[in-house]
C-alpha positions in Angstrom: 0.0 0.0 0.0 1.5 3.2 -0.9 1.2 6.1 1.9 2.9 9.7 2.2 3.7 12.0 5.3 6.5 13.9 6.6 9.3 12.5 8.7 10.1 14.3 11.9 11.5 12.5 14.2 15.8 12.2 13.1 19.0 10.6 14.8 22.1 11.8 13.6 24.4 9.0 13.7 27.8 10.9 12.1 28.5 14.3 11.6 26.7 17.5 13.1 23.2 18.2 12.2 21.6 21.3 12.7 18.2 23.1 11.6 18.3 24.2 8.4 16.3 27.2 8.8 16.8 29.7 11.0 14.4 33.5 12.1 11.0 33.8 9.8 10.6 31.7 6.8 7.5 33.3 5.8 8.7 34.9 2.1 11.6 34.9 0.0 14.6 36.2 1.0 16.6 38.5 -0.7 19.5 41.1 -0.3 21.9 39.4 2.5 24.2 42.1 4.1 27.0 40.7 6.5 28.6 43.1 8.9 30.3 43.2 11.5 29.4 45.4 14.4 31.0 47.2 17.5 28.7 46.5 20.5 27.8 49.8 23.0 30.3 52.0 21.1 33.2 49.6 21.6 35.2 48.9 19.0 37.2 46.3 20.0 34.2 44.2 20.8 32.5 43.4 18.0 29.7 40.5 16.7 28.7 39.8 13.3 25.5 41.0 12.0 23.8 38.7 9.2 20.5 41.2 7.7 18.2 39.9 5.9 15.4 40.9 3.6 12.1 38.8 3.5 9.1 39.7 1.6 6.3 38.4 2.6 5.9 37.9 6.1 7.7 40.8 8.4 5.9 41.8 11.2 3.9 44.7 9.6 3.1 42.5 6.7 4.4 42.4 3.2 8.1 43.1 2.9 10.7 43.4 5.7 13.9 42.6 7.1 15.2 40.4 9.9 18.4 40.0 11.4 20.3 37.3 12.6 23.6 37.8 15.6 26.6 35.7 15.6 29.8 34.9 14.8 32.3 34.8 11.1 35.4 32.8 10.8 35.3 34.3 6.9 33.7 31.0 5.1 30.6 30.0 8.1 27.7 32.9 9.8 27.1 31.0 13.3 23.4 32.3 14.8 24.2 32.6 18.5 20.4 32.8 18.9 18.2 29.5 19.0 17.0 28.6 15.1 13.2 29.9 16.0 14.3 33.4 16.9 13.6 36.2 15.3 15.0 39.6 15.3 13.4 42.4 13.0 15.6 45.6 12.2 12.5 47.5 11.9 9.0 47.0 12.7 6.9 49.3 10.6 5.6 48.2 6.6 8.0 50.4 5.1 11.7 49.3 5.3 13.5 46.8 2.7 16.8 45.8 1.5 19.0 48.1 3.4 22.5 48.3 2.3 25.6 49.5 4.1 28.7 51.6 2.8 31.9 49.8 3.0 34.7 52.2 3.7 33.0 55.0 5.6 33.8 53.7 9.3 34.4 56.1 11.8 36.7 56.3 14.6 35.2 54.0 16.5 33.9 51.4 14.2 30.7 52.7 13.2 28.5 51.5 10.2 26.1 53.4 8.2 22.9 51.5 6.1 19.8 53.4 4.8 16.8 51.1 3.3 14.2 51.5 0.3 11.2 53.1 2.3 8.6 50.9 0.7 6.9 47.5 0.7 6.0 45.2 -2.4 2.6 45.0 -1.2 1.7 48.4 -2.8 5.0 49.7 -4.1 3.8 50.2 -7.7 0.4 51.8 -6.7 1.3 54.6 -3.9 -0.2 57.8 -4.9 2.9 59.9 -5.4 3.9 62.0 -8.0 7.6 63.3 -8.3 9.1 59.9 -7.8 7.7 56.4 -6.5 8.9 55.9 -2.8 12.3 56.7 -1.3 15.1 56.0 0.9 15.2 56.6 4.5 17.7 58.7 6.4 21.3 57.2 6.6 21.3 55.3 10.3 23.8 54.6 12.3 24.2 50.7 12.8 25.7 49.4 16.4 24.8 46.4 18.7 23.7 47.1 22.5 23.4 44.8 25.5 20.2 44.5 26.1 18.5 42.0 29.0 17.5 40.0 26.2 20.9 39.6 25.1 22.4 41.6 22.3 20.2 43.7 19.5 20.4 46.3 17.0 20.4 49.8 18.0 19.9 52.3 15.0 20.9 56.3 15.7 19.8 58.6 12.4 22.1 60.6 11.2 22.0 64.7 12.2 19.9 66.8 10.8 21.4 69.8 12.2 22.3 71.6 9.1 18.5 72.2 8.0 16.9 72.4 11.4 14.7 75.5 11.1 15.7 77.0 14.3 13.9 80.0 14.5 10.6 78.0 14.1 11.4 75.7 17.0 9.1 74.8 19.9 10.3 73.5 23.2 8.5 72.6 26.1 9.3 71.2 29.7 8.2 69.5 32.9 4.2 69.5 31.5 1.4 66.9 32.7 -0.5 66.3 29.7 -3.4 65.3 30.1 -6.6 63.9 27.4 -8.1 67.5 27.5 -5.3 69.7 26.6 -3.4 69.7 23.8 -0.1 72.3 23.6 0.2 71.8 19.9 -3.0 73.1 19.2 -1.4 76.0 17.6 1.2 74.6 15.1 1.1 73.5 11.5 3.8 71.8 10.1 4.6 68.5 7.4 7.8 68.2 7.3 9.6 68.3 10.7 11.7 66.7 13.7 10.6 66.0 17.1 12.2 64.6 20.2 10.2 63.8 23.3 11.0 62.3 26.5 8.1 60.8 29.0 8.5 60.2 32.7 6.1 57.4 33.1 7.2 55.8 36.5 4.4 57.1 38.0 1.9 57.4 35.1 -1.8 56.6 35.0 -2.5 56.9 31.4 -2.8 53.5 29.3 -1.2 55.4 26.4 0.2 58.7 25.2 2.2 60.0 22.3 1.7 62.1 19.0 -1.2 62.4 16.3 0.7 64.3 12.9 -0.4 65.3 9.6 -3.8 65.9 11.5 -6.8 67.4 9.2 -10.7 67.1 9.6 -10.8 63.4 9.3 -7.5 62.1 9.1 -4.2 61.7 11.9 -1.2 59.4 12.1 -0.8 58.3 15.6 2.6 58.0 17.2 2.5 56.2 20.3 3.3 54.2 23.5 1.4 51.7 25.5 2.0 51.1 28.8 0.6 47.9 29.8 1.7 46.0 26.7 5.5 48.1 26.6 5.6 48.9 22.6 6.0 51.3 20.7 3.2 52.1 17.7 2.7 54.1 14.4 -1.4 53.4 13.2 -1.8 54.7 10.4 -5.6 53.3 9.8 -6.8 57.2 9.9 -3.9 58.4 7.9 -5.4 58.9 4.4 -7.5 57.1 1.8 -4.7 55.4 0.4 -5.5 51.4 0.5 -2.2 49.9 1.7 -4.1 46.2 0.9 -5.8 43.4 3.3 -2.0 42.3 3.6 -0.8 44.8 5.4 -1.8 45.9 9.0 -2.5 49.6 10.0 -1.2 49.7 13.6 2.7 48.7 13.6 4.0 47.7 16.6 7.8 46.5 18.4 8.9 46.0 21.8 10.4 48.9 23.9 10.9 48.4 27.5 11.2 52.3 29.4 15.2 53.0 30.3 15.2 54.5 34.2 11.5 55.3 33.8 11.4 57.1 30.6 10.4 56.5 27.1 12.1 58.8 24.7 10.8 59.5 20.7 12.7 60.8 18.1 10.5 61.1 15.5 10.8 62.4 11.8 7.7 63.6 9.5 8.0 64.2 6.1 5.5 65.1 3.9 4.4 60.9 2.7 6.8 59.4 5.4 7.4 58.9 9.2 10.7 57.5 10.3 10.1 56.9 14.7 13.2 55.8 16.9 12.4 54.4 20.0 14.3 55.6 22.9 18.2 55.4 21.4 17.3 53.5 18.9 16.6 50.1 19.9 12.7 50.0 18.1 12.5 51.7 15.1 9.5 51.9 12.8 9.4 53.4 9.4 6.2 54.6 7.4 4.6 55.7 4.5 1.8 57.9 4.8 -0.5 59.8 2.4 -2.3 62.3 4.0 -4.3 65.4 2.3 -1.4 68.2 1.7 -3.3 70.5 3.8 -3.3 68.1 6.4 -0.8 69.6 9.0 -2.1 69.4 12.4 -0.2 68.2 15.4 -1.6 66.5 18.6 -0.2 65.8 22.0 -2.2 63.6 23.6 -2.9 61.3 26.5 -5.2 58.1 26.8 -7.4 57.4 30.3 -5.1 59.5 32.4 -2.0 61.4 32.9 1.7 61.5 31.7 4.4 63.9 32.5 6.2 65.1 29.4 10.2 65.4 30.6 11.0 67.8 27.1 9.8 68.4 24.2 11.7 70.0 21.0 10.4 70.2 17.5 12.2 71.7 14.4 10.4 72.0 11.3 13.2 71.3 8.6 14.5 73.3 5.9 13.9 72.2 1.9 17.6 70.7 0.9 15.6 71.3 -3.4 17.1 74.2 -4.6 15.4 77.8 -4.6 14.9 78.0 -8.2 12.4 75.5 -10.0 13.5 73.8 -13.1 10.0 74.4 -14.7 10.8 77.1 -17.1 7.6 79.6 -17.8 7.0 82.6 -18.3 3.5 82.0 -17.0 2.9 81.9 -13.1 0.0 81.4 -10.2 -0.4 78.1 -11.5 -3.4 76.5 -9.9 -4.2 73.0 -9.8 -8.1 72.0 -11.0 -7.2 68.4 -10.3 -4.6 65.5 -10.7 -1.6 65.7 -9.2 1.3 68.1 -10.4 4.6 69.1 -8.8 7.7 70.3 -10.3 10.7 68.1 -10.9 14.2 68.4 -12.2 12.7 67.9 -15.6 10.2 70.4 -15.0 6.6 70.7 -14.4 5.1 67.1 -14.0 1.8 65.8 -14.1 -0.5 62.8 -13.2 -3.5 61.2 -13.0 -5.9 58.0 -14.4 -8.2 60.4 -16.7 -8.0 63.9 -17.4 -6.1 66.3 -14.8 -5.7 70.2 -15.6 -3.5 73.3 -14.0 -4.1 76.4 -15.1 -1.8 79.5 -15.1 -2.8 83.0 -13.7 -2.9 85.1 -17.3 -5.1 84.5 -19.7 -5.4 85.8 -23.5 -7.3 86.2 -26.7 -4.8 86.0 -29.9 -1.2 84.7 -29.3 1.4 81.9 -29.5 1.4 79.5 -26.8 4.0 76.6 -26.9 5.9 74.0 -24.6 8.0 71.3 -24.6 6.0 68.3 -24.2 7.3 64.5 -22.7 5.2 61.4 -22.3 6.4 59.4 -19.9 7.0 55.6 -19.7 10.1 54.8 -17.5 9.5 51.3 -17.1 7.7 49.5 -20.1 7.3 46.1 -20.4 6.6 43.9 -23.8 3.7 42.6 -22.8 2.4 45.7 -20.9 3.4 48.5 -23.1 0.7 50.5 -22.6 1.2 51.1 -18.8 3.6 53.4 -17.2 5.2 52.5 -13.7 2.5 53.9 -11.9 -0.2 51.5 -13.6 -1.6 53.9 -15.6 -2.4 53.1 -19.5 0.2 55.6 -21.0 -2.1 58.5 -22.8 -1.7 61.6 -23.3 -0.2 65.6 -22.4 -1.8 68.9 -23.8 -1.5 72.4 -23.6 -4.8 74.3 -22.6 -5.9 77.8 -23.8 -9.0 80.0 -23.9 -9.9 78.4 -20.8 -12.7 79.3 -17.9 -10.9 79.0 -14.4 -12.4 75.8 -14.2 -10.8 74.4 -17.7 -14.4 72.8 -18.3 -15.0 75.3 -21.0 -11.7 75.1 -23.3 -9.8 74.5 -25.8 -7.7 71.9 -25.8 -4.5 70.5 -27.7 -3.1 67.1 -27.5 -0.2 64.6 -27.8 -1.9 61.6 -27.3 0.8 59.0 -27.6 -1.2 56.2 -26.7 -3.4 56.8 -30.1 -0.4 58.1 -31.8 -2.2 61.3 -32.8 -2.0 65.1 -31.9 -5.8 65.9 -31.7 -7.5 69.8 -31.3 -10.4 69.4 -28.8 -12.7 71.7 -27.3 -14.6 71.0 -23.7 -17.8 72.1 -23.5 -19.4 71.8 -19.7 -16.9 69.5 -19.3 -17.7 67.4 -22.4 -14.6 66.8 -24.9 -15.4 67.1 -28.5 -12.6 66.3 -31.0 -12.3 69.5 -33.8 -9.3 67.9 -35.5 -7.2 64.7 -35.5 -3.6 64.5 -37.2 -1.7 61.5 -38.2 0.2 61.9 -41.0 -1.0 59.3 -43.0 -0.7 56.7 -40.2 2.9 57.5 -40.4 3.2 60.1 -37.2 5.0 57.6 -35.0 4.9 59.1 -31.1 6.8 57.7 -29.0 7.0 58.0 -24.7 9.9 59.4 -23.0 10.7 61.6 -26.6 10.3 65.3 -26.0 8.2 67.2 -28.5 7.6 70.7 -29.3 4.1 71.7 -29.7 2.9 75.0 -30.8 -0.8 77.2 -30.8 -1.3 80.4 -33.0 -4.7 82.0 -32.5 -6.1 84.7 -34.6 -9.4 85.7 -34.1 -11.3 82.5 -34.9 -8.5 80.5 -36.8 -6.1 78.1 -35.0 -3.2 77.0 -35.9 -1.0 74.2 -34.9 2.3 73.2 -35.1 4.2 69.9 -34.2 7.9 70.3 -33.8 7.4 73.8 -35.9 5.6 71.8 -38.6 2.3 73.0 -39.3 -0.2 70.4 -39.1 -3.5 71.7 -37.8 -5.2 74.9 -39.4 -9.0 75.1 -38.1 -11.4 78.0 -37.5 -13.7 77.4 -34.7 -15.0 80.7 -32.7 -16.6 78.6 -29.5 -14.0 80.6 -27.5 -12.4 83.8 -28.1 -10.6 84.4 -24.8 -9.1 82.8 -21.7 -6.7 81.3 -19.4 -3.5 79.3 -20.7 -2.9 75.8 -18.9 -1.6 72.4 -19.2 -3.3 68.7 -19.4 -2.7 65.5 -18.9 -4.8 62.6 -19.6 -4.1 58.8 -18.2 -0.6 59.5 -18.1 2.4 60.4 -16.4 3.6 63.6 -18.7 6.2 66.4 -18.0 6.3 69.7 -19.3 9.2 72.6 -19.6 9.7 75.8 -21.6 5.9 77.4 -21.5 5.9 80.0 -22.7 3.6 82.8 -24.8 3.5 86.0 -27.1 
C-alpha cells in the first residue's frame, strides 16, 4: 500500500546536524548584508551581523527585514540565537533591503545602512507623483546589551544643518493630560521632534503624538504602557489602500530606560521614520495624508503623563530655490490631478484627465511647450502602462480656458493613439475638432520630447508639431481665456511654456 507523510523525528548518527532554517521563513529572502558590528560603542568588541530581507511575512506584513547575531570565521555565519528566533531591524511596513557603505567607518567602528522606504505589497500603486517611494535617512548601525541579550540599535544621522531653528518649539516639565493639547497651535509637514516621558508614576494606558492631523485624518505616534511597545497606526492616515496584507497599527517591543520612554521622531511630507528611545525600536512609514493636512496632537489616553522635554524643528527644503520648470507664465493653480515640479520640469499625473491652469489669460497669441510622455519602465507585454499603472495616454496644452478648464480648448499629444488631436470642452464634455496623423505615419513615442505649438487669430487656430504645421481650423466657440496644461491617463512632463 502506498502512503505519504512527513518524517520528523531524526538521529544523527555521524557528523553534526543542525536546523536548516533559522528566524522567519514566511517569504523569500533577498538582499543578505554581513557586517560586522562594534557593541555599546566599543570597537574592540565586535559581533557579526547577518540582515536579511524577507518579503512576505515581516511583522507589519508584506516586505521586511530580519536580522540574525553571531559569529564569522570568513567561510561560516554562526546564529548565537536558538533557530526559531527572530530579530526584526525595523517594525513598521516600510523598510527593505537596506545596504551598508563599505569604507565609511568612523573612529570608533561605526557602520552606516539606509533602506528602500517601501513595501511590495503596494510599491507600484502609492499615490505619489515626483518619484515612486524613497530611501530613509542614513542610520547609524551598532549592537547594544540588552536583558534579552544583544540587538540592534539604530541612531539617524543629524539633521542639524536644516533644522529651522527659528521655528522651533520647546517645552518642559508638562502633565499632559486627554483635555489639553499644547500643539494646538502649530502646522507643520515636514519636521523633527524629540520627546521624552517620565512614566514611572503614570496613569494613562497610552500617550504620544497624532501628525499630519486634518478634519478626518491623523497618524498616531504612540506608547502603551501595559503592553510596553512602541506604535505608528496609520488606519486614519489617508485614503490610500495599503491592501488586506498589510496591517494599519505597527508595533515592536520597547521596554522604558530609568522610567522614561524617549521618541525621536521624523515627518515628512508621505513618510514617518520613529526611533524608539536610542534606537533600539524603530518603525518606518509611509503615509498619504491630504497636503493641507498639517495638524499636530499631543495627547494622552485614560489618564496622565508627565512630558520630561519636548523639542520640534520643522526642517529646511535641501531642493534648490529656483524651480526647473521654465515659464514665463505663473500662479499656476491645480483643478485636479496631481502636479509638482521636478528636475525635468513641471510634472503631471493622474488616471483620466487632470488640468492646472496659469494666472494670465489671452485672446490671440502663440502659446508653446516642450511636451514628454512618460514611460520609464515598459514592459513587452504591458506597453501601454507606465510605472505607476496607468495606460500611458496623453499631455496637452490648454488655452481660452474658464478657471475651471471645463469650457476650453484643448491641444493634444496623445501618444497612446499616436495622434495630436485639437479638442474643445464644452461643460466638461470633450469634442474632438481635428485629429492629425500623417497618414498613419506620425509615429509618437513616450519618453521623446516634443515641441508643440498654438497660433490663435481671431477664430482661426493653428497648430504646429515640432514647428511643422499640421492643424489649421477656425472654430470661434471661444475667443478668450486662461493658458494651462493637461494630462490625460498619463504620467507627462512639461518645460519651456511660454507665450507672445
Amino acid at each position: 500500500m502506498k502512503q505519504s507523510g512527513i518524517i520528523t523525528d531524526w538521529t544523527g548518527v555521524s557528523g553534526e546536524w543542525i536546523p536548516s532554517t533559522n528566524g522567519s521563513n514566511g517569504g523569500i529572502w533577498e538582499c543578505p548584508t554581513l557586517i560586522e558590528l562594534p557593541i555599546d560603542g566599543d570597537p574592540t568588541k565586535t559581533k557579526w551581523v547577518l540582515q536579511v530581507s524577507i518579503n512576505d511575512g515581516a511583522p507589519a506584513g508584506g516586505s521586511g527585514m530580519q536580522y540574525f547575531v553571531g559569529s564569522f570565521d570568513g567561510k561560516t555565519f554562526k546564529n548565537d540565537n536558538p533557530a526559531d528566533k527572530v530579530l526584526w531591524a525595523d517594525y513598521g511596513a516600510d523598510y527593505y533591503a537596506a545596504v551598508d557603505w563599505s569604507g565609511s567607518e568612523g573612529e570608533n567602528g561605526e557602520k552606516y545602512w539606509l533602506g528602500w522606504m517601501s513595501n511590495w505589497q503596494y510599491a507600484n500603486h502609492t499615490p505619489t507623483s515626483t518619484w515612486r517611494s524613497s530611501t530613509t535617512l542614513p542610520r547609524k548601525m551598532e549592537l547594544t546589551q540588552t536583558e534579552d541579550g544583544l540587538r540592534l540599535k539604530q541612531t539617524p544621522v543629524s539633521l542639524n544643518s536644516i533644522r529651522d531653528r527659528k521655528g522651533k518649539v520647546s517645552f518642559t516639565n508638562k502633565v499632559i493630560s486627554s483635555d489639553r493639547n499644547l500643539l494646538s497651535n502649530l502646522s507643520e509637514d515636514t519636521f523633527e521632534m524629540i520627546a521624552e516621558f517620565d512614566i514611572k508614576d503614570i496613569d494613562a494606558t497610552e500617550f504620544g503624538f497624532k501628525v499630519r492631523k486634518g478634519a478626518k485624518e491623523y497618524t498616531t505616534i504612540g506608547y502603551d504602557v501595559s503592553t510596553k511597545q512602541l506604535f505608528v497606526d496609520r488606519t486614519n492616515s489617508g485614503s490610500f489602500d495599503y491592501g488586506s496584507n498589510v496591517v494599519g497599527k505597527h508595533e515592536g517591543p520597547l521596554t522604558d530606560s530609568n522610567g522614561t520612554v524617549k521618541m525621536h521622531i521624523f515627518v515628512d511630507r508621505s513618510a514617518v521614520e520613529v526611533f524608539g528611545n536610542n534606537g533600539e525600536t524603530v518603525i518606518t512609514d509611509q503615509i498619504f495624508p491630504d497636503p493641507l493636512s498639517k495638524e499636530l496632537e499631543l495627547y494622552s489616553k485614560d489618564g496622565k503623563v508627565t512630558l520630561k522635554s519636548l523639542e520640534i524643528y520643522p526642517l529646511k527644503t535641501i531642493w534648490k530655490k529656483n524651480s526647473p520648470f521654465k515659464s514665463k507664465l505663473s500662479g499656476w493653480t491645480t483643478i485636479n490631478g496631481n502636479w509638482t515640479d521636478t528636475i525635468n520640469g513641471k510634472q503631471g499625473q493622474s488616471d483620466g484627465d487632470a488640468f492646472i491652469l496659469a494666472k494670465e489669460s489671452g485672446k490671440d497669441f502663440t502659446y508653446e511647450a516642450d511636451i514628454k510622455v512618460l514611460d520609464t519602465d515598459s514592459h513587452p507585454n504591458d506597453s501601454e502602462k507606465d510605472t505607476i499603472g496607468n495606460l500611458v495616454g496623453a499631455g496637452a496644452l490648454v488655452f481660452r480656458s474658464d478657471s475651471t478648464a471645463k469650457n476650453s480648448y484643448v491641444l493634444n499629444l496623445d501618444v497612446r493613439n499616436n495622434v495630436v488631436k485639437l479638442i474643445k470642452f464644452v461643460n466638461g464634455i470633450g469634442y474632438e475638432l481635428v485629429v492629425y496623423n500623417d497618414d498613419g505615419r506620425l509615429n509618437l513615442m513616450t519618453n521623446k520630447e516634443y515641441h508643440l505649438k498654438v497660433v490663435t487669430e481671431d477664430s482661426h487656430i493653428k497648430v504646429y508639431l515640432d514647428n511643422k504645421l499640421i492643424i489649421n481650423k477656425k472654430d470661434d466657440t471661444f475667443n478668450e481665456g486662461y493658458f494651462g496644461l493637461n494630462v490625460w491617463s498619463s504620467t507627462v512632463v512639461f518645460n519651456k511654456v511660454k507665450v507672445k
